[in-house]
C-alpha positions as CSV (number, residue, x, y, z in Angstrom):
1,X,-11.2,28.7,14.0
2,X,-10.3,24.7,14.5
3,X,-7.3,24.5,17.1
4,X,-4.9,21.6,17.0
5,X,-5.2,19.6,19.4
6,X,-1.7,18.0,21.2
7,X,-2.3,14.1,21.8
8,X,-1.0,10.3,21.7
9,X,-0.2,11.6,18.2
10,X,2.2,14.7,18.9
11,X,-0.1,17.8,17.2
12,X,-3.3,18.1,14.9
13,X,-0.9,17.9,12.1
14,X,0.3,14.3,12.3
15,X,-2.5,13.1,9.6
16,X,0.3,13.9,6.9
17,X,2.4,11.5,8.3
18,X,0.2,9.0,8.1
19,X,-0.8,9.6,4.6
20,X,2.6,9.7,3.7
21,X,3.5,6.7,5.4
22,X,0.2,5.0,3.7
23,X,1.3,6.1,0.2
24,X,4.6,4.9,0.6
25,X,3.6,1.5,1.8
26,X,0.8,1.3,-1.4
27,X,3.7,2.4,-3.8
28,X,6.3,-0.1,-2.3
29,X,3.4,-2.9,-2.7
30,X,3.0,-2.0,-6.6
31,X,6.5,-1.9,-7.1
32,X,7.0,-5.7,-5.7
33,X,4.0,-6.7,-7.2
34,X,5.2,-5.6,-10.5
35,X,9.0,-6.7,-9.7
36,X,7.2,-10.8,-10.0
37,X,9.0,-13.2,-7.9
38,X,12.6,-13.7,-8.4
39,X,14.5,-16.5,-6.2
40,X,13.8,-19.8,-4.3
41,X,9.9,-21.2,-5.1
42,X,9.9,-22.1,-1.4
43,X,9.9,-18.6,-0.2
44,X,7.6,-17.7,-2.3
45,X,4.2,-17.7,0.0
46,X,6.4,-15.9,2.5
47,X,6.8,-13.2,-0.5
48,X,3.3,-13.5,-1.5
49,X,2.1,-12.7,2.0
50,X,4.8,-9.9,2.4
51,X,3.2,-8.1,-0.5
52,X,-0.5,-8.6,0.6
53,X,0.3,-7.3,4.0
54,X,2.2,-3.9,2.4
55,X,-1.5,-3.7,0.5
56,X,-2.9,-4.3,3.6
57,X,-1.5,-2.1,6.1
58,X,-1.2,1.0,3.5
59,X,-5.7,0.8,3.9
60,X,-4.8,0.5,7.5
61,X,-2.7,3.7,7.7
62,X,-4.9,5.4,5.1
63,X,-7.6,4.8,7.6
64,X,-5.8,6.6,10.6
65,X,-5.2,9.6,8.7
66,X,-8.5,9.9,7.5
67,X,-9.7,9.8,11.1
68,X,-7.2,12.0,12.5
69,X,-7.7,14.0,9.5
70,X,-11.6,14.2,9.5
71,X,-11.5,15.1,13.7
72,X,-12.3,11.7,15.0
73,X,-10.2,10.6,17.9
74,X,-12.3,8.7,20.2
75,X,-15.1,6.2,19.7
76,X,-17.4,8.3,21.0
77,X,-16.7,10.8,17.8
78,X,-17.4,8.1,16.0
79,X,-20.4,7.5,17.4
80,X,-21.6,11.5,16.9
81,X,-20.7,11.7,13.7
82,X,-22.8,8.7,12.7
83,X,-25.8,10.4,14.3
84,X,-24.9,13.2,12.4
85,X,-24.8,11.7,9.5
86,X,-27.7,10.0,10.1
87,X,-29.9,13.0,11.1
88,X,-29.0,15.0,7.7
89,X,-29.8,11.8,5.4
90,X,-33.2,12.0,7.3
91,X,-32.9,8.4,8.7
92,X,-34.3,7.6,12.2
93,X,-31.9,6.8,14.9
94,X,-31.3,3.2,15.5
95,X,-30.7,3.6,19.0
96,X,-33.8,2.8,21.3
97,X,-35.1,6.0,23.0
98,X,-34.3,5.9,27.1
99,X,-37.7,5.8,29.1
100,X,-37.7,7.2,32.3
């Protein structure tokens, strides 16, 4: 049985926040990206870049809440589940082996 774990994040169950928040951000992008440009032609790179950033930062958020989602808080989790990964696609390590 998995536990939630309490963190930075408040609970184990704050990855649906985050996908929420991602989804929302990805749907408000598509709807001003269909909605065109309406107004002053000078603002319009300031609009342009407001819409690529709501594209941008719904990845961002969909990114966190995969993490928090799949376990992986810490670098080091990461790091494991790489090796993990790694070790069941029958791939060699690609760290160098400690002598000693």
């Amino acid at each position: 049985m998995m536990e939630e774990q309490s963190g930075a994040g408040g609970g184990g169950s704050t990855h649906w926040w985050w996908v929420a928040g991602s989804a929302a951000q990805f749907m408000w992008g598509v709807r001003s990206y269909r909605r065109g440009y309406a107004g002053d032609s000078r603002l319009m790179p300031v609009k342009a870049f407001g819409v690529a950033s709501l594209f941008v930062c719904a990845f961002a958020t969909a990114s966190v809440g995969f993490l928090h989602a799949s376990g992986i808080h810490k670098v080091e989790d990461a790091v494991e589940a790489g090796a993990n990964l790694r070790t069941s696609l029958g791939i060699p390590s690609r760290t160098p082996k400690k002598e000693g």
